[in-house]
N, C-alpha and C positions, 0 to 999 in steps of 0.2 A: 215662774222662778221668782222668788224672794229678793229683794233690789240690795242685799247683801252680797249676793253673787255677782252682780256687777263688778265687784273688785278683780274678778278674776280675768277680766279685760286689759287690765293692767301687768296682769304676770307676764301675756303672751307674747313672745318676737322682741325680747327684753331691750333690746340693742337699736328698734326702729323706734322714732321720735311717738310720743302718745299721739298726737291727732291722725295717725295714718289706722285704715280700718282694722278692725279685727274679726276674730268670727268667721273667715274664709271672706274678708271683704262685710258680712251684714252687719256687724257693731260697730258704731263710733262716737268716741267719747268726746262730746262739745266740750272744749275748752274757753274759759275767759282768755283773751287776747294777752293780758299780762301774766301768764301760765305759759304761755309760748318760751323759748329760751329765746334768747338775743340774735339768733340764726335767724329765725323763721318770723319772730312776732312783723318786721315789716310788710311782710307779704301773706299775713294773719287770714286775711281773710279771703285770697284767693286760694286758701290753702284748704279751710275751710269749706268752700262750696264745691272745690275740686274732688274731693277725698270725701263727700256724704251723700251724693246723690242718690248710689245704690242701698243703700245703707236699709235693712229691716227695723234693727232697733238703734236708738240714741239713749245716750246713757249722760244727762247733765252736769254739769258739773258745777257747783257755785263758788263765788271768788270768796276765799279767806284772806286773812291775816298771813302773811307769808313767813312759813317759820322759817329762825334761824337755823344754819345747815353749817355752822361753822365746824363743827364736830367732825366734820369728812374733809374738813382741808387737808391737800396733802395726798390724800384717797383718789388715784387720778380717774377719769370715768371710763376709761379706754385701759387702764392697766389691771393685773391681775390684784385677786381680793382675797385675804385668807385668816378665815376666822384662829390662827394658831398665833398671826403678828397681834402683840398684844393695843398696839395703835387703832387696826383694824378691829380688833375686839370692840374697841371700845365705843370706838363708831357704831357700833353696830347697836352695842346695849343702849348707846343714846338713842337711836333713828327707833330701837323698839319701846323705848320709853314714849315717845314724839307719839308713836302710835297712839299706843294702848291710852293715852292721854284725854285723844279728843273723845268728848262729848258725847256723840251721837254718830251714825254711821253716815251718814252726807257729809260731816264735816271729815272725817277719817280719809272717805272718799276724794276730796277736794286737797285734803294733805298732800296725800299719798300723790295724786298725780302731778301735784307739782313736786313732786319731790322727785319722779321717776325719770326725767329727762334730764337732773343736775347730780344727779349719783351714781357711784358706780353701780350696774343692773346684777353684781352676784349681791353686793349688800344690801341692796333695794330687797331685791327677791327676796332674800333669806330672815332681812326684817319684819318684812310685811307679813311674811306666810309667818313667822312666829308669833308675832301680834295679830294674825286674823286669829291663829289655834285657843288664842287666852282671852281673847275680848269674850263676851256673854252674847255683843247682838253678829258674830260676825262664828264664832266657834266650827258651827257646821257648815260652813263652806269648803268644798273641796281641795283641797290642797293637790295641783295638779304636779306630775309626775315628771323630775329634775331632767329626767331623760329628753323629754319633750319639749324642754327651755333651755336647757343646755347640752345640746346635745354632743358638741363638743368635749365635755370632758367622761362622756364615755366610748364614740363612736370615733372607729378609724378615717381619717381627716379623708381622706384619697373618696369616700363614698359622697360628699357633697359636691363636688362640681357633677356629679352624675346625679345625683337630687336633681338641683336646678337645672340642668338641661331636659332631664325628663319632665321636671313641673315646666319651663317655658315652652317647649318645643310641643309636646304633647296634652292632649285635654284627659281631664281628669278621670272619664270612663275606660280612656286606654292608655293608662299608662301602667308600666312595669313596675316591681318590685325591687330594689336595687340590693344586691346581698352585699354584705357586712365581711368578709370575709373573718374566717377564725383564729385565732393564734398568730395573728400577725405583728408581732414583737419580738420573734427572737427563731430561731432556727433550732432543730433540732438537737444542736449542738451543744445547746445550752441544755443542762438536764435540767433546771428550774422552769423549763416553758413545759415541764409535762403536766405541772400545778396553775398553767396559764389559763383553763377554762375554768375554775374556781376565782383566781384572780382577777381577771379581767371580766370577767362576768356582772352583767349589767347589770342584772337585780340585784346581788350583792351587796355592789356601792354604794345603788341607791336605799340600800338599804341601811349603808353604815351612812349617808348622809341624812335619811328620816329620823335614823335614832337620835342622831345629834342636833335634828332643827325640834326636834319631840325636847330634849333634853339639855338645852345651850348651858353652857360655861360659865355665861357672862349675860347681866340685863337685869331688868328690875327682878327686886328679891323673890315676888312674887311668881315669878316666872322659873326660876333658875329651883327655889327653895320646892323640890316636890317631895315625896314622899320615898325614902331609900334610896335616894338620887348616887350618892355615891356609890353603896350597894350594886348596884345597877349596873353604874358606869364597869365595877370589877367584872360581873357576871355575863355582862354581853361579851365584853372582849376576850371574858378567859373561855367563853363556848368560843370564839370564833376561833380563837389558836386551837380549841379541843379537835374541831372539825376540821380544820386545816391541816393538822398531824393526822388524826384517823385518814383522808384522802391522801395524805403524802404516802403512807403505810401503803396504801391499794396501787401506790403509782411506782412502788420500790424505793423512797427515797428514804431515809431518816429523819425523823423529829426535829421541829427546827431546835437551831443551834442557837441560845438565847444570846442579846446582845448587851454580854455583861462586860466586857470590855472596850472601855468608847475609846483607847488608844488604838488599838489596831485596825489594821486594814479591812474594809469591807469587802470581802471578795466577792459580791454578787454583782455585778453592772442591772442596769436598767432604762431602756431606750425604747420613754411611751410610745415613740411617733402619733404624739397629739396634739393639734394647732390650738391656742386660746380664740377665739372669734373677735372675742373684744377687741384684739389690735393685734391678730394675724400672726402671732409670736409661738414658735413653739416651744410646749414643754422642754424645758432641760434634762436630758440624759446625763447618768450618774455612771462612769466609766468603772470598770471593775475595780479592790482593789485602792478605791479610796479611803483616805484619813479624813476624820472627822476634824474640825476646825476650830476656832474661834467664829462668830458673825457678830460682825459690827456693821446694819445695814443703813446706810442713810436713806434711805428712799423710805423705810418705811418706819425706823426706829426699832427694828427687831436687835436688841445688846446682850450674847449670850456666850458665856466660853463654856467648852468642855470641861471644864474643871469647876463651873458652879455645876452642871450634870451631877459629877464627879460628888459635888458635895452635897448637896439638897440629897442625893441616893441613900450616902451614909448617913446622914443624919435621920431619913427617914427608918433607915434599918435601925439606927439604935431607937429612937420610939419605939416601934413592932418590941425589941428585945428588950424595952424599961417596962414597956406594958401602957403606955400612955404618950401622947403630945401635949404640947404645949400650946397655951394661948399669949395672945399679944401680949397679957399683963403677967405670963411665968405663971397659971395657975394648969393643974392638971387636966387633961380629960383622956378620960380610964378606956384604952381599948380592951374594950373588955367583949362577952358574948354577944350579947345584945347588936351595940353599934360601933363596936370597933370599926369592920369591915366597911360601913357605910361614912363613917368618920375619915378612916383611912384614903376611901376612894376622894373624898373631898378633896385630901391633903394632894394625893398621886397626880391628879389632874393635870393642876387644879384649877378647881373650880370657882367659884366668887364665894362660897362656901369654907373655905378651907379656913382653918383659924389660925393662922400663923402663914400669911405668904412670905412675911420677910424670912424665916427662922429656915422653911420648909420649901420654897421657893415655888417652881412650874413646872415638875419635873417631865411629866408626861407632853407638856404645848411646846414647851419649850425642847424637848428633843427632837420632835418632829421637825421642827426648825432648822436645829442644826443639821437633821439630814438633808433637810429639802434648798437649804441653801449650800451644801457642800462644794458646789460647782464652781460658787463664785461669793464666798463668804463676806468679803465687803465691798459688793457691788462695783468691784472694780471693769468688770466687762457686762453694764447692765441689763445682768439676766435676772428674771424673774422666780422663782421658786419651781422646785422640782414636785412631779405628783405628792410627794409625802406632807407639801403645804396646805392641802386641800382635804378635807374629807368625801368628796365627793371622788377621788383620784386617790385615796395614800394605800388603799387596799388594790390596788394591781401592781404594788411593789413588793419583790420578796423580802426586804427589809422591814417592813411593817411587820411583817409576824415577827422576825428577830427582835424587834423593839418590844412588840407588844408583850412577844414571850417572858422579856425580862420586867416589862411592868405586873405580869401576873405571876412571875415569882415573887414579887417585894410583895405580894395579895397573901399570896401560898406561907409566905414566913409566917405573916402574921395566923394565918389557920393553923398551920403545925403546932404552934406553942398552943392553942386550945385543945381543953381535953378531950377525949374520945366521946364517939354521942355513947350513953348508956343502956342496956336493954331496955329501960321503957321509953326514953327516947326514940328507939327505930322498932319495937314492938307497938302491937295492936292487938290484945286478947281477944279472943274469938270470932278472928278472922284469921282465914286460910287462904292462901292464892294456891291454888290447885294448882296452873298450868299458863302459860303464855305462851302464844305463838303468833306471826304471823301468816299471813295468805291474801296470794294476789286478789284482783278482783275478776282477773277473767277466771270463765272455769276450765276443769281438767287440768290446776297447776299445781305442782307440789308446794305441801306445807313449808314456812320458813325460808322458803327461796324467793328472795327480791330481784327486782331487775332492773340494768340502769338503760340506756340508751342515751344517742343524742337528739333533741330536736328543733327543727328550725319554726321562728314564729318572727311576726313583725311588729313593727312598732312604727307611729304617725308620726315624724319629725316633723310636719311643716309649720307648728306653731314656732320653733326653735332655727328655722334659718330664717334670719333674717333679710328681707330683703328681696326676699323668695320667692317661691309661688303662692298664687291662690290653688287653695284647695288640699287635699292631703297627698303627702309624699311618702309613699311606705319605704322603709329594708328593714330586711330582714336578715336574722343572725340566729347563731346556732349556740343550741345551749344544754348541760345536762339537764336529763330528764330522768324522771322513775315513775315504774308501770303501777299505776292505782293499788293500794295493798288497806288491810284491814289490821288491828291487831285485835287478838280475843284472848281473852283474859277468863278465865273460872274462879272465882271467888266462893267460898263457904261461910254464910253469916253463923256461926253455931250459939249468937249471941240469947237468939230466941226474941228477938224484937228488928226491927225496922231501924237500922244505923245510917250513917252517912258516912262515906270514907272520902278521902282524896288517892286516887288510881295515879302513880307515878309512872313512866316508862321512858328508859335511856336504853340507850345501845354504845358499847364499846368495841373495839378492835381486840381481838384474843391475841395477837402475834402482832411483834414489829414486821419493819422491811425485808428483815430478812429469813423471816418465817419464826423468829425464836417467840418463844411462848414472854406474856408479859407477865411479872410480877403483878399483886394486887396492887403493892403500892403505886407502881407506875402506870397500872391501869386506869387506877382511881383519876387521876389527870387525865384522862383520853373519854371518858363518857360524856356522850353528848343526848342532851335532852331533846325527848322524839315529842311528848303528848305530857298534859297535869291537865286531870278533867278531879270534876268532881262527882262520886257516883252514889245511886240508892243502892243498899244492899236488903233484899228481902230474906228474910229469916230463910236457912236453909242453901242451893245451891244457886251462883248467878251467874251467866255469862255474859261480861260487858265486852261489844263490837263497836271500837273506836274506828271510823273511815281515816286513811293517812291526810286526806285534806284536811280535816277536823283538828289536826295538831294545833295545841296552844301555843305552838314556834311562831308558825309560818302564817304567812297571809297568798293569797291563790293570784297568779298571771293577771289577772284582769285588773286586780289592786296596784298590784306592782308598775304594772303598765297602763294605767289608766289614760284617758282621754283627757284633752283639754278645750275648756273654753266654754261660755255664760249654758251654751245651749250643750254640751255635754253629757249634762247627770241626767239619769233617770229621771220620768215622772211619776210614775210607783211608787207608795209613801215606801213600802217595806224596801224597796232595790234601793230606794233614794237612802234609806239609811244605812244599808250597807256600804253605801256608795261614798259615804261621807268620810272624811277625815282617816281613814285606815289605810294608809299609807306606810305605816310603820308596822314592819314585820320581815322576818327572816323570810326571802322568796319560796313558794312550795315547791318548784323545779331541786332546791339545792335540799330539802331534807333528809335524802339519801344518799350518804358516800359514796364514790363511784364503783367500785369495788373492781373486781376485771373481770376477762371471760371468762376464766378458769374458776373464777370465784374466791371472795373473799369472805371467814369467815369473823360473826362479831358476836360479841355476847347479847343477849337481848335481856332485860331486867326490868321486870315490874314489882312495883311495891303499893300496897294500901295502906294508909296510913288515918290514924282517929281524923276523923272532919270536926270535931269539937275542938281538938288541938291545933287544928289548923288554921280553922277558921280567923278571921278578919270582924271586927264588930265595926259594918256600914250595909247600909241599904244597896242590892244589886239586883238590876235588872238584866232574866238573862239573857234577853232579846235585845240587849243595848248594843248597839255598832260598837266595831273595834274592840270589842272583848276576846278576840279571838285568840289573838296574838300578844296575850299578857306577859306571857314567858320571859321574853324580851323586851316589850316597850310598858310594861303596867298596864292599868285604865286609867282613863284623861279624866283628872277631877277628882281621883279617889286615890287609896290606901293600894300600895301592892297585896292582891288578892291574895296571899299567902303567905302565914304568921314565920313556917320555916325559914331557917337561910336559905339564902339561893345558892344551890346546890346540893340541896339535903338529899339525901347524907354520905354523896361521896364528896364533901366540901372538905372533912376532915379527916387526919390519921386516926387510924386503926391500930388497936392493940397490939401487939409482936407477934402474938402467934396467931393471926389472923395472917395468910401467904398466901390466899388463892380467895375470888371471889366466891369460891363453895363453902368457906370458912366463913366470912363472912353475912354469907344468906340462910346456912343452914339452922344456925338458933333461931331464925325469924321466920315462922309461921306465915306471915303477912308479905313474904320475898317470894320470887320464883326466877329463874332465869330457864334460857334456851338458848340454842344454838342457831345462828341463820346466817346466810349464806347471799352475798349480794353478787350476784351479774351481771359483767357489762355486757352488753349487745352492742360492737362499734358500727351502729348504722344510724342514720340519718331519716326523723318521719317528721313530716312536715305537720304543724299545728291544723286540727281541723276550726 
């Protein structure tokens, strides 16, 4: 292993002092004596020979200049951390500055661990791993999986005293699995807990938490300034509410109800039951039924009334309706085709990007805010922030989608006033998509019939309790799943030469909840993107067979759930570099709606489109790690791989007499849709 990887010493058991070992006990990092905090440096050295004896490998550490850390006064190291307080932000973007600074990897090394015993350990974390992602000598080091360092803010509290007593009591070759139980937030009573296994779904979060350490808000320019960042920011969250509605549809529910009015009541309650670790405190529940507030929070300087919401909203809708924003000095910038949408999302955020924060405010950070402290709006009974403070947590509340759904309408105004795409826009002359369908991968199953199920797999908590055992602690929890499937596509080149196209494929819900047939226009909203590969087409007839793991959504179980710790990753140069940095991606478990047993049908829709058009002018390797999963996160270091909008070409209205997606597919040559049919199977198969 590369003495880069060392750092990753540092992620693990965030909350126990650095000199205690790591590695199951075999790492431990030498500290200089004046590295110690004020607790331990008197008894420095017995501390030292106590806690290295066993020890495989030592990891040195050399004394620096001790930077200043005044930037987190205030940030207590025991209290909760949320990248939404703009205090906290800022801490953060400093401590990533501090990084990405030093010199050389020893010296970064030597920073970082003195930094990690006087900071709080989510902005430690969340620092470091965004400064390892953009440093040049640190990049491909594994970015180990949130679940596994905090495990807390996914996993039901009740399962860790049964951790620890299984890691103390029992040795490591017999000990159990401790199951995670499912749906334990709300009773049946609630029809919102029937969308609890998409919500509370582990891969998920950690999924909206990669996007966002891939993508941060706030830090140096360099960091934050990527390629369609805003872009981006619209098109992840407006699939997640797309996919959120199509499962609400399969579950009977309705469309969420956007939350376009912050005066009234919220009538959904929400009661994580989930302890913080850092200081034993649990999440606050949000009673049904609540009014949104004012927060004036002293504890961490978060200063927000409903009525700047209220106004930052309108002022951003009249931009969308002038056609432009504004910059600090009153000059225009034109949302126009090109980068309205990515301009836009800057502003929505916002991000450190946005050109006008005083004009146009924070409207996106700063509502989260005000939901997450609704409880106790000025710290009067000091509680700390509700799930919706955290990205790692704001996605198991059903208000995130209400929220989010009304930030991806203020996205949708701005697409409406742009004109319709044109036939050569959503044409490709001599090309034909014959046919589209899917098929599972076992055989003897009918074509276009998917199938969902639940299943149970586990996950190694013990780098993440602190305090804990040696060795690894498995539970395990239940999760949807879909049966291996295939799509196959018939293309006709009649071009008479060897093309390149870009092979698109979404799927929509044909029916709402209550079976009624949807409009195209409100279907347009409900497509959720399955696969964008790019394909050879040979003069004449082609069948492209895309496997469903192959989607450029999703990233596979193993990613998601990765291991942690120096000796971890593969030694295989080829597995070593799958193994790297791909952490960002829509889980492969969730790219199938759950559908029911009766069966749910959805439109399926593939499209080819010119590769000369679409193309990107940079050099791609296509054997590079983490290109798999561009859909969602890009590639690290480059241009978004595709010149279209994101969401071509159901991103925009359609002409009047377009009223059915047959209207719309049939002038296009290069379209085809199908009919298929998703099944739940409600049973239970354990991961092999």
């Amino acid at each position: 292993m590369t003495d880069a990887n060392n750092i990753l010493a540092l992620l693990q058991r965030p909350l126990e002092p650095t000199f205690l070992p790591k590695d199951d006990g075999k790492t431990v990092i030498d500290l200089p004596d004046e590295f110690l905090t004020d607790r331990y440096r008197p008894i420095g050295a017995e501390l030292q020979s106590r806690f290295s004896n066993d020890a495989e490998q030592r990891i040195p550490v050399r004394s620096v200049a001790m930077p200043d850390l005044s930037f987190a006064n205030g940030i207590d190291r025991r209290g909760a951390f949320s990248l939404f307080a703009p205090k906290h932000r800022d801490a953060a973007g400093a401590l990533i500055n501090l990084f990405l600074q030093q010199p050389d990897f020893a010296t970064l090394m030597s920073v970082a661990t003195y930094c990690r015993d006087r900071l709080n350990p989510v902005l430690f974390q969340y620092s470091l791993a965004v400064a390892v992602q953009h440093r040049e000598d640190t990049k491909d080091v594994n970015i180990p999986s949130i679940v596994s360092l905090f495990p807390d803010q996914f996993v039901d509290p009740a399962v860790f005293p049964k951790l620890r007593e299984e890691g103390a009591a029992v040795q490591q070759e017999n000990r159990m699995v401790i199951d995670i139980p499912p749906n334990y937030t709300a009773s049946d009573r609630e029809d919102e807990q029937r969308m609890a296994y998409f919500r509370e779904d582990i891969g998920v979060n950690m999924h909206h938490w990669h996007w966002h350490l891939v993508y941060p808000g706030d830090g140096p320019d360099e960091v934050v300034r990527k390629d369609r960042r805003g872009e981006l920011f619209f098109y992840m969250h407006s699939q997640l509410i797309a996919r959120y509605n199509a499962d609400r549809f399969c579950a009977k529910l309705k469309k969420v109800r956007n939350l376009t009015n912050y005066r009234e009541p919220i009538v959904e309650g929400y009661y994580p039951k989930m302890i913080r670790s850092s200081n034993n405190r649990s999440y606050p529940a949000r009673a049904a039924n609540t009014t949104l507030q004012d927060v004036d929070r002293v504890d961490n300087g978060t200063t927000v009334s409903v009525n700047d919401l209220e106004r930052w909203r309108d002022r951003i809708h009249e931009a969308i309706d002038q056609g432009f924003v504004l910059d600090k000095s009153g000059n225009r910038i034109m949302l126009d085709e090109q980068r309205g949408i990515d301009i836009l999302g800057d502003v929505v955020e916002a991000s450190s990007l946005t050109p006008n924060a005083q004009l146009y405010g924070s409207l996106h950070n700063m509502g989260h805010n005000v939901i997450a402290y609704v409880h106790d709006p000025d710290y009067r009974y000091l509680e700390d922030y509700g799930v919706m403070g955290d990205v790692t947590t704001a996605m198991r509340d059903p208000i995130f989608y209400r929220w989010h759904g009304m930030i991806d309408g203020i996205f949708r105004r701005h697409k409406e006033l742009l004109t319709p795409y044109t036939a050569e826009q959503l044409g490709n002359p001599g090309v034909t998509v014959n046919s589209v369908g899917v098929q599972l991968s076992r055989p003897n199953t009918p074509a276009n019939v998917l199938l969902t199920y639940w299943q149970r797999s586990q996950v190694d908590l013990a780098a993440g309790l602190d305090f804990g055992p040696k060795g690894n602690v498995f539970a395990s929890f239940t999760h949807l799943q879909h049966a291996p499937f295939s799509f196959r596509v018939e293309v006709n080149n009649e071009s008479g030469a060897v093309r390149k196209g870009t092979l698109r494929i979404w799927l929509a819900p044909k029916s709402d909840e209550r079976g009624t047939a949807l409009t195209f226009r409100e279907q347009r909203r409900y497509f959720i993107e399955m696969d964008t590969s790019t394909v050879t087409l040979n003069p004449g007839m082609n069948t492209i067979v895309r496997r469903s793991d192959q989607s450029s959504v999703t990233i596979p179980y193993e990613r998601t759930f990765r291991a942690i710790g120096t000796k971890s990753a593969p030694t295989d140069k080829d597995a070593l570099a799958q193994f790297r940095f791909c952490g960002c991606g829509w889980p492969q478990h969730m790219l199938v709606p759950k559908g029911s047993p009766e069966g749910v049908q959805f439109d399926l829709f593939a499209m080819v489109t010119d590769f000369e058009q679409d193309s990107v002018a940079q050099e791609l390797d296509p054997n590079a790690p983490c290109s798999d999963a561009h859909s969602f996160c890009g590639l690290r270091d480059k241009k978004y791989p595709d010149r279209r909008a994101m969401g071509y070409p159901f991103d925009r209205r359609t002409a009047d007499t377009v009223a059915t997606l047959a209207d719309f597919v049939t002038p296009n040559s290069n379209m085809k849709t199908a009919t298929v049919q998703v099944k739940f199977n409600n049973t239970v198969i354990a991961r092999t």
